[in-house]
C-alpha positions as a printed Julia matrix, in Angstrom:
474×3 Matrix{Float64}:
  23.02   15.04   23.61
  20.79   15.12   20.35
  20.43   18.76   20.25
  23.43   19.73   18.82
  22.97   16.69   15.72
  19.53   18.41   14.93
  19.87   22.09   15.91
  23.39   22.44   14.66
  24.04   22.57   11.07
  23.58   18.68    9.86
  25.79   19.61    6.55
  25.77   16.14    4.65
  28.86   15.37    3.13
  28.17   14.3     0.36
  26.24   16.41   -1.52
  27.03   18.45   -3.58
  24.68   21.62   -3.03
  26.08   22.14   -0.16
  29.35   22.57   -1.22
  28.36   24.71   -3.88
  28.96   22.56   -6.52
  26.75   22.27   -9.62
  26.75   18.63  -11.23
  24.52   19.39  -13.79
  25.23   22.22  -15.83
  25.47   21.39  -19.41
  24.84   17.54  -19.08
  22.47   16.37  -21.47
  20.32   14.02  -19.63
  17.45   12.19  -20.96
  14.36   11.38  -18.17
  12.39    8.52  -19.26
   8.94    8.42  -17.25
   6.41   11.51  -16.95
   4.73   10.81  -13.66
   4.83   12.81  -11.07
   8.87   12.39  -10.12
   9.88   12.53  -14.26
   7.99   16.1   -14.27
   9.53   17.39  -11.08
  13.05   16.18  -12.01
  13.02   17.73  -15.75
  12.27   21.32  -13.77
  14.86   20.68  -11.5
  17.49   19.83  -13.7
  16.34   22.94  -15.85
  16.91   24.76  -13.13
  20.5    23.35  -12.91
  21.22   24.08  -16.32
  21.1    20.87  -17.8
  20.01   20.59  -21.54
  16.9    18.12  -20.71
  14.9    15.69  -22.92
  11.99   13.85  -21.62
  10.5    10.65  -22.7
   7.39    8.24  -21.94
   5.99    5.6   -24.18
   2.66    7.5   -24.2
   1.63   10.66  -26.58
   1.44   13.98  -25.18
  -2.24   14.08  -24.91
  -2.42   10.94  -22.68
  -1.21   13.29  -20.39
  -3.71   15.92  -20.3
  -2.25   19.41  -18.95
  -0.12   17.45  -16.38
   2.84   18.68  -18.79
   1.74   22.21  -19.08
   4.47   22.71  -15.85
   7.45   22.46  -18.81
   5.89   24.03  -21.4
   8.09   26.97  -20.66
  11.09   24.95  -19.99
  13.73   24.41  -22.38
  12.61   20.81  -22.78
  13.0    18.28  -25.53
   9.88   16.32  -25.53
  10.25   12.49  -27.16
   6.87   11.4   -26.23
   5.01    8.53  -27.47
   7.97    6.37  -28.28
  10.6     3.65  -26.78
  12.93    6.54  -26.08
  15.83    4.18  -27.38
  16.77    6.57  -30.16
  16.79    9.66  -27.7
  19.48    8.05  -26.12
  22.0     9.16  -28.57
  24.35   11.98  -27.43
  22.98   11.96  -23.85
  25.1    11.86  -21.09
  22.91   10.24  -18.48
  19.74    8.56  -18.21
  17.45    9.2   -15.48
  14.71    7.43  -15.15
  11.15    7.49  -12.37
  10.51    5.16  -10.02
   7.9     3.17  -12.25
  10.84    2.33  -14.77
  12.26   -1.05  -13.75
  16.13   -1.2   -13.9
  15.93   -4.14  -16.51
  13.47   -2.51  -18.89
  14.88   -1.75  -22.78
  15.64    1.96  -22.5
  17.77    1.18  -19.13
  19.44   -2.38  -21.29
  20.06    0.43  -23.92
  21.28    2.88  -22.01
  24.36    0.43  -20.52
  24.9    -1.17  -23.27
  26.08    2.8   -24.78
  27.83    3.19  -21.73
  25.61    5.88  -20.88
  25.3     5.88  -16.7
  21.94    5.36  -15.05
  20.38    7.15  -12.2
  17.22    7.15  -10.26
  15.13   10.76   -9.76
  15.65   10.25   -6.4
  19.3     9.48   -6.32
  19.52   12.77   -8.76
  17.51   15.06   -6.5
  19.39   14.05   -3.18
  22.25   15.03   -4.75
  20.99   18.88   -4.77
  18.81   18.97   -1.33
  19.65   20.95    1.45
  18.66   20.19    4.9
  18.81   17.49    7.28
  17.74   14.22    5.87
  15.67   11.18    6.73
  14.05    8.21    5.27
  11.94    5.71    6.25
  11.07    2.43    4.22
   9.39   -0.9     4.78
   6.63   -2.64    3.07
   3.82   -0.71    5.2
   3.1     2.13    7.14
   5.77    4.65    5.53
   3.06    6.94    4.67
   1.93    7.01    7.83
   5.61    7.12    9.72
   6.68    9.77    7.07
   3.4    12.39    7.88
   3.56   12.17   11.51
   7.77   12.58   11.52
   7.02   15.91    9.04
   4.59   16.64   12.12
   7.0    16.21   14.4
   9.88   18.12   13.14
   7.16   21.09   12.17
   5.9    21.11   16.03
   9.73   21.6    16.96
   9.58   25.09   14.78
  11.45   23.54   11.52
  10.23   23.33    8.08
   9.96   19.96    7.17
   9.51   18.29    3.46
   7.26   15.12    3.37
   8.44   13.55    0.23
   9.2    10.74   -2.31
   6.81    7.9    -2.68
   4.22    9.75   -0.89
   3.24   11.7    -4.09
   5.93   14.79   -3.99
   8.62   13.92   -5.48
  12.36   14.37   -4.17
  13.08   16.86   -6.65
  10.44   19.0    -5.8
  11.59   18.95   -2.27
  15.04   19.75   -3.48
  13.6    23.13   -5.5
  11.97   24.0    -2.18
  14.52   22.92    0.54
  17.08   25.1     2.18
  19.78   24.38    4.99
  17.78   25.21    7.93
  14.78   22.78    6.65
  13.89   18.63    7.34
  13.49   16.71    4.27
  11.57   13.6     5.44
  11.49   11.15    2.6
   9.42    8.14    1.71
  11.08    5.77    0.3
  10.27    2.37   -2.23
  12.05   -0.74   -2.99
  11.66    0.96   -6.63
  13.78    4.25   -6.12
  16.06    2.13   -3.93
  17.3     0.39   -6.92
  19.33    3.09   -8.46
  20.21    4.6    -5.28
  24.4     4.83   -4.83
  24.92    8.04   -2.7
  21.73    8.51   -0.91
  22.12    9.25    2.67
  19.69   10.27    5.07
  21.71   11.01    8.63
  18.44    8.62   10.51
  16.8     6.16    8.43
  14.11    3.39    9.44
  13.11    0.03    7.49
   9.56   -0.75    9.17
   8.88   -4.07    7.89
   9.34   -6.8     5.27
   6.66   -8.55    4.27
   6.01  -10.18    0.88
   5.22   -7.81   -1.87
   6.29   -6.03   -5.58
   7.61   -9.78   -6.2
   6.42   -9.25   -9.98
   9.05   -6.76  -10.25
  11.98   -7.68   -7.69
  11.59  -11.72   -8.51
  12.75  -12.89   -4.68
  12.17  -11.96   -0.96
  16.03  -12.06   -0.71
  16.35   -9.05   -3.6
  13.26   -7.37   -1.8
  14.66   -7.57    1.16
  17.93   -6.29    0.37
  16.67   -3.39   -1.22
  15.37   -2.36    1.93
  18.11   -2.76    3.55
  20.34   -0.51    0.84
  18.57    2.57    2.38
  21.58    2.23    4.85
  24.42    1.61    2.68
  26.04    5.1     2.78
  26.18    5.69    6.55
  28.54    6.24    8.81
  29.23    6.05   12.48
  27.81    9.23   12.53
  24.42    8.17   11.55
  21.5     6.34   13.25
  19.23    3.0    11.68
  16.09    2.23   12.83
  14.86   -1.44   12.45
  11.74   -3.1    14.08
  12.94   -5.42   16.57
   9.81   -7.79   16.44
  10.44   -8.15   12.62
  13.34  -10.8    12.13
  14.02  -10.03    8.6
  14.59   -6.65    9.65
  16.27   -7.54   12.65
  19.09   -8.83   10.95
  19.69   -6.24    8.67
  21.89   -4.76   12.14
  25.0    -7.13   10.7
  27.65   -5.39    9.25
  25.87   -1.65    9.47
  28.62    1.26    9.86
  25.57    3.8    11.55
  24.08    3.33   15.13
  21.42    0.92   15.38
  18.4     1.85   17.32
  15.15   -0.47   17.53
  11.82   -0.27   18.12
   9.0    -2.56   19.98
   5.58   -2.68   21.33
   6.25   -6.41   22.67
  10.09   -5.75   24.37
  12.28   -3.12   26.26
  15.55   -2.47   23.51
  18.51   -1.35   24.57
  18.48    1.47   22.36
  15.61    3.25   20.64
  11.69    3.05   21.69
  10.07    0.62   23.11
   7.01    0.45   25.46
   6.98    0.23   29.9
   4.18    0.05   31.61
   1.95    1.57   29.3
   4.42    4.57   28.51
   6.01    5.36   25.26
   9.96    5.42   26.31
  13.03    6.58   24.07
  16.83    5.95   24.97
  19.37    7.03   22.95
  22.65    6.31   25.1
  22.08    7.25   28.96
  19.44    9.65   27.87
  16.22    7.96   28.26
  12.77   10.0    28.34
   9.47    9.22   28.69
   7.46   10.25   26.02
   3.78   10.14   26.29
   0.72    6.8    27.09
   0.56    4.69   24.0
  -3.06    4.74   24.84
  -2.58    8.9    23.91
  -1.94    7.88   20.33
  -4.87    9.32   18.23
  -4.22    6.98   15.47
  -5.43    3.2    15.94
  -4.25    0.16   16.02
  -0.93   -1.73   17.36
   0.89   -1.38   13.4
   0.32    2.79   14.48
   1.8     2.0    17.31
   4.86    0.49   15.8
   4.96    3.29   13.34
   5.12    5.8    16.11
   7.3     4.08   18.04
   9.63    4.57   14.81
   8.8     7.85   14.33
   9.91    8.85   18.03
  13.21    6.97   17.7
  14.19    8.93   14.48
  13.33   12.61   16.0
  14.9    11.95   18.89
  18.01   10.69   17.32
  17.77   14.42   15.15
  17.73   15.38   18.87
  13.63   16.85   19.02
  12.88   16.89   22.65
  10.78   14.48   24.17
   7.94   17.08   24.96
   7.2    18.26   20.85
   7.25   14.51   19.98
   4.76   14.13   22.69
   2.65   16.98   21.14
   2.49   15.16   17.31
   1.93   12.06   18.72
  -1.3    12.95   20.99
  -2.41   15.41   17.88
  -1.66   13.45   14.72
  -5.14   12.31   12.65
  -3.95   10.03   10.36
  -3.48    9.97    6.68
  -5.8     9.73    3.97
  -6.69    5.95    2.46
  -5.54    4.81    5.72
  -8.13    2.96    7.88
 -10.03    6.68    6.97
 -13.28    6.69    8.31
 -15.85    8.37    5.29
 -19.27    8.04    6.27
 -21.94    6.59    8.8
 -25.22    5.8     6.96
 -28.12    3.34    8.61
 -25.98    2.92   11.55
 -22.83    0.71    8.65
 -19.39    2.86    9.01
 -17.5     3.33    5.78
 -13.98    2.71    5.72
 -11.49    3.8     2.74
  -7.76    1.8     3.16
  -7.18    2.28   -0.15
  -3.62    1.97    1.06
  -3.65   -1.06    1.73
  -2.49   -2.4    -1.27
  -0.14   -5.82   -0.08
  -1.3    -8.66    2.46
   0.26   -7.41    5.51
  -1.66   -4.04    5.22
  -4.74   -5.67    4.91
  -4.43   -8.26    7.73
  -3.61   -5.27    9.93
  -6.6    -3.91    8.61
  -8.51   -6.76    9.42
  -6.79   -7.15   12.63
  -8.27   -3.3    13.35
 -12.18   -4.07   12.75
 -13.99   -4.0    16.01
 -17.78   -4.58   14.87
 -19.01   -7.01   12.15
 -17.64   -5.9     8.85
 -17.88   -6.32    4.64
 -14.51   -6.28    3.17
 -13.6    -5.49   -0.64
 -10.84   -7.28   -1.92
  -8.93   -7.56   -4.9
  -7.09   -5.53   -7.99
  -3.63   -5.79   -9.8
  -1.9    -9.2    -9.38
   2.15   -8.69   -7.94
   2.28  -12.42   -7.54
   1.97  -12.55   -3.99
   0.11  -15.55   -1.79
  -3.4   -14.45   -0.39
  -3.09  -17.85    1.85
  -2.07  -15.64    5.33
  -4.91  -13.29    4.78
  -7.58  -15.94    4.42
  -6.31  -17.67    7.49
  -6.2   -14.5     8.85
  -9.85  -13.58    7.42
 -11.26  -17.3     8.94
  -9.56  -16.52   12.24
 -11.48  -13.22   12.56
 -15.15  -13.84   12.92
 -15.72   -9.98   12.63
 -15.21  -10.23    8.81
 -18.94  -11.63    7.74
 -18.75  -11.43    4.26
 -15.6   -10.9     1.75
 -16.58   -9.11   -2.11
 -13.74   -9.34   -4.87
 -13.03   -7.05   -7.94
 -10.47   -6.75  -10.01
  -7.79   -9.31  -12.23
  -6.77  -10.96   -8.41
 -10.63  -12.07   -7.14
 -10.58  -15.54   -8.53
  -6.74  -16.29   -6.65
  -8.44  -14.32   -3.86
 -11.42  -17.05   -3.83
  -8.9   -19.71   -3.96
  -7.29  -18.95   -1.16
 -10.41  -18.01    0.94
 -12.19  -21.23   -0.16
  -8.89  -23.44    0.59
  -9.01  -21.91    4.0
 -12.69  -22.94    4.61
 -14.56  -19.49    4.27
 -17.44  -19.13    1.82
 -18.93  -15.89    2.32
 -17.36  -14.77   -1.41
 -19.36  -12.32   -3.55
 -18.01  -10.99   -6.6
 -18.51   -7.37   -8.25
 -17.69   -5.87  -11.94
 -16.65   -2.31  -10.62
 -16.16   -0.27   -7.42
 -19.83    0.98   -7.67
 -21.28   -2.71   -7.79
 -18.86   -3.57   -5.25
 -20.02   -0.97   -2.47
 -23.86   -1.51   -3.26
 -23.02   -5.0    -2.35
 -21.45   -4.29    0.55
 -24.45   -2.31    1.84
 -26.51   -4.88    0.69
 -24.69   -7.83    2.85
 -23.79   -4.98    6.12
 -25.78   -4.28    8.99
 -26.37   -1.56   11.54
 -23.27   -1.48   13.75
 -21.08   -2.66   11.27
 -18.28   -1.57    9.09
 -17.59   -1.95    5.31
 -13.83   -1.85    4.47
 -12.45   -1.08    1.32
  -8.78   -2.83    2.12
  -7.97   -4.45   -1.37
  -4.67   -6.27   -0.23
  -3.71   -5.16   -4.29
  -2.32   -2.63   -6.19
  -4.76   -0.82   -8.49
  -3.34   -0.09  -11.58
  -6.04   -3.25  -13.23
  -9.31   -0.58  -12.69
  -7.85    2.63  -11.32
  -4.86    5.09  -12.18
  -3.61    4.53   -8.15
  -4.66    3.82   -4.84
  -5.53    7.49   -3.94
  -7.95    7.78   -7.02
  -9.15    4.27   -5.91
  -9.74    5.76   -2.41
 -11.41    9.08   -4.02
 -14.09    7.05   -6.08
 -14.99    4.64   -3.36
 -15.23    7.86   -1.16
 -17.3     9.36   -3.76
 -19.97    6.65   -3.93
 -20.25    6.12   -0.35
 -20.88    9.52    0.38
 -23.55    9.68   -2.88
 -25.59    7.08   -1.16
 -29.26    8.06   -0.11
């Protein structure tokens, strides 16, 4: 049934690489953000024959050698400026996923009728493969790594891209028509999306979160649910049944709908019996493997699996190889990672968990007496469901803040009754703390429940220093 959708040639219709069509040549296009996705999408469109410019409000040597990768590009560089003025003569604006669609440069931009794009909207436009993409406010990283495991224990060469830290575009340099291109995908880049259109796509969750950018849960949410707009019959979407907000996101979708659950049996998708991992896609129905065999832990891994399994075997990978992942699969870095044992306390970097959901799932995980770190950037979210959830668990003894959210975090955790609060200036003061306040048979858990950008450049440097000092202690 599935075999032919995955082993056939999955030609998308839409884009244009495969029809051997090049969009690009001789546009001028300005890019406007020099992370990770603005560098990647300046070589690409180099490589297209565009005649590129790139801007970013910081100098050159903010960036350090991270631009050294154009310096033998035929690149404009407007660095260290609004990027306003660059606009003149340009044919497009492209911009990264940190540039919000209401910022100056993008105001500018429309108001000279010059059209704006996202990187990834660009990119997909110029990837081969068979595409998929997976969103929701947690667990993508997690869903995306094990699907690229997946699709590379069924013999294919699969991309692991977008918000995970390589960008689209330089999975669309890389990707050819016999590949995967499994793609990670924000509320962010979903906001300039128009022709994106992975053939199985999956919205995990919707929790609060990123409300200091998107304003509302009902814009939020519907920028999850945009990750489906260009299907067709044709395709397949994935939703978490147990999750009403996506739940409803079935009304009015063109593509197939498959759910997942750990708590029911769906009609179509995965879904747990007994104990067993099941898929059914139409009369075919397979069982797959024990959840109990999952290597990763935790019922949220279960749920990501669960979504993981219904998109490969929609791409038609055979029950068997997603057995194999699932049973094999570590993990991914800053993710509930275990770093070190030392006087009996484990060390645990979730780094990643940078929103209130995460964490509580976090919490939920802890099966000794643990210290948790809190606290970081402020997205204007509540903290009130994590300290119910924190007073509900006994298991978390003793909570220590950092960062511009710890005095909201305290309000919330006193309002909810717990006073075990300590407070720390920096990562380093934070952990000696935490080994201060553990004991032996315990756990301390960096889960932050915050973005990082108030002490650290991201969550994965966050996760890298905390790793760093737990693993210098004598």
């Amino acid at each position: 049934m599935q075999n032919k959708l995955y082993y056939g040639t999955t030609k998308r219709r839409h884009y244009a690489a495969e029809r051997g069509e090049n969009l690009w040549a001789g546009k001028k296009v300005l890019i406007v953000g020099m992370a990770r996705s603005g560098i990647a999408a300046a070589q690409l469109l180099c490589r297209e024959g565009a005649q590129v410019a790139v801007n970013d409000m910081k100098p050159r040597e903010a960036f350090g050698d991270k631009l050294d990768a154009l310096n033998d590009l035929p690149v404009e560089f407007r660095l260290g400026e609004d990027g306003i003025d660059a606009l003149n003569g340009r044919d497009i604006l492209v911009i990264s996923p940190g540039v919000p669609i209401d910022a100056p440069i993008v105001r500018a931009a429309r108001e000279k009728g010059i059209p704006v794009t996202g990187e990834m909207e660009m990119a997909s436009t110029l990837l081969r493969g068979t595409l998929v993409a997976v969103t929701g406010t947690n667990g993508k990283t997690t869903t995306v790594s094990l699907l690229g495991a997946i699709f590379e224990a069924a013999g294919k060469v699969a991309h692991v891209c977008g918000n995970i830290g390589y960008p689209v575009s330089a999975a669309a340099m890389e990707s050819k028509y016999d590949h995967v291109v499994v793609a990670e995908v924000s509320s962010f880049q979903l906001e300039t999306t128009e022709t994106f259109h992975p053939l199985s796509a999956a919205v995990l969750n919707v929790t609060e979160d990123h409300l200091n950018r998107h304003g509302t849960m009902e814009v939020y949410t519907g920028l999850k649910r945009h990750i489906f707009d260009a299907q067709d019959e044709n395709d397949f979407a994935v939703l978490n049944y147990e999750d009403e907000l996506c739940r409803k996101m079935a009304e009015g979708l063109k593509s197939k709908v498959l759910y997942f659950s750990r708590l029911h049996e769906v009609d179509q998708g995965a879904f747990v019996r007994d104990g067993k991992i099941i898929v059914r896609i139409g009369s075919d129905e397979k069982i797959v493997c024990d959840a109990e065999e999952l290597r990763i832990p935790g019922p949220h891994n279960l749920e990501n699996a669960l979504a993981a399994a219904a998109i490969a075997f929609s791409r038609g990978v055979p029950a068997p190889v997603i057995r194999q992942a699932l049973r094999t699969f570590p993990g991914v870095e800053h993710r509930i990672e275990f770093t070190r044992e030392l006087d009996g306390v484990r060390y645990i970097n979730d780094s990643k968990g940078t929103n209130v959901d995460s964490t509580i799932k976090a919490v939920q995980s802890m099966k000794a007496p643990t210290v948790l770190i809190l606290g970081g950037y402020d997205k204007h979210v509540s903290f009130d469901a994590l300290a119910e959830e924190i007073v509900k668990t006994p298991l978390i003894e003793n909570c220590v803040l950092i960062g511009v959210t710890a005095p909201q975090i305290e309000a919330a955790l006193q309002k909810a009754g717990y006073t075990a609060i300590h407070h720390a200036g920096s990562m380093q003061e934070a952990i000696e703390k935490c080994r201060a306040l553990s004991r032996p048979g315990g756990n301390v858990l960096l889960s932050p429940a915050c973005a990082s950008f108030d002490m650290f450049e991201d969550y994965e440097q966050r996760g890298r220093v905390f790793k760093e000092i737990v693993n210098k202690l004598q």
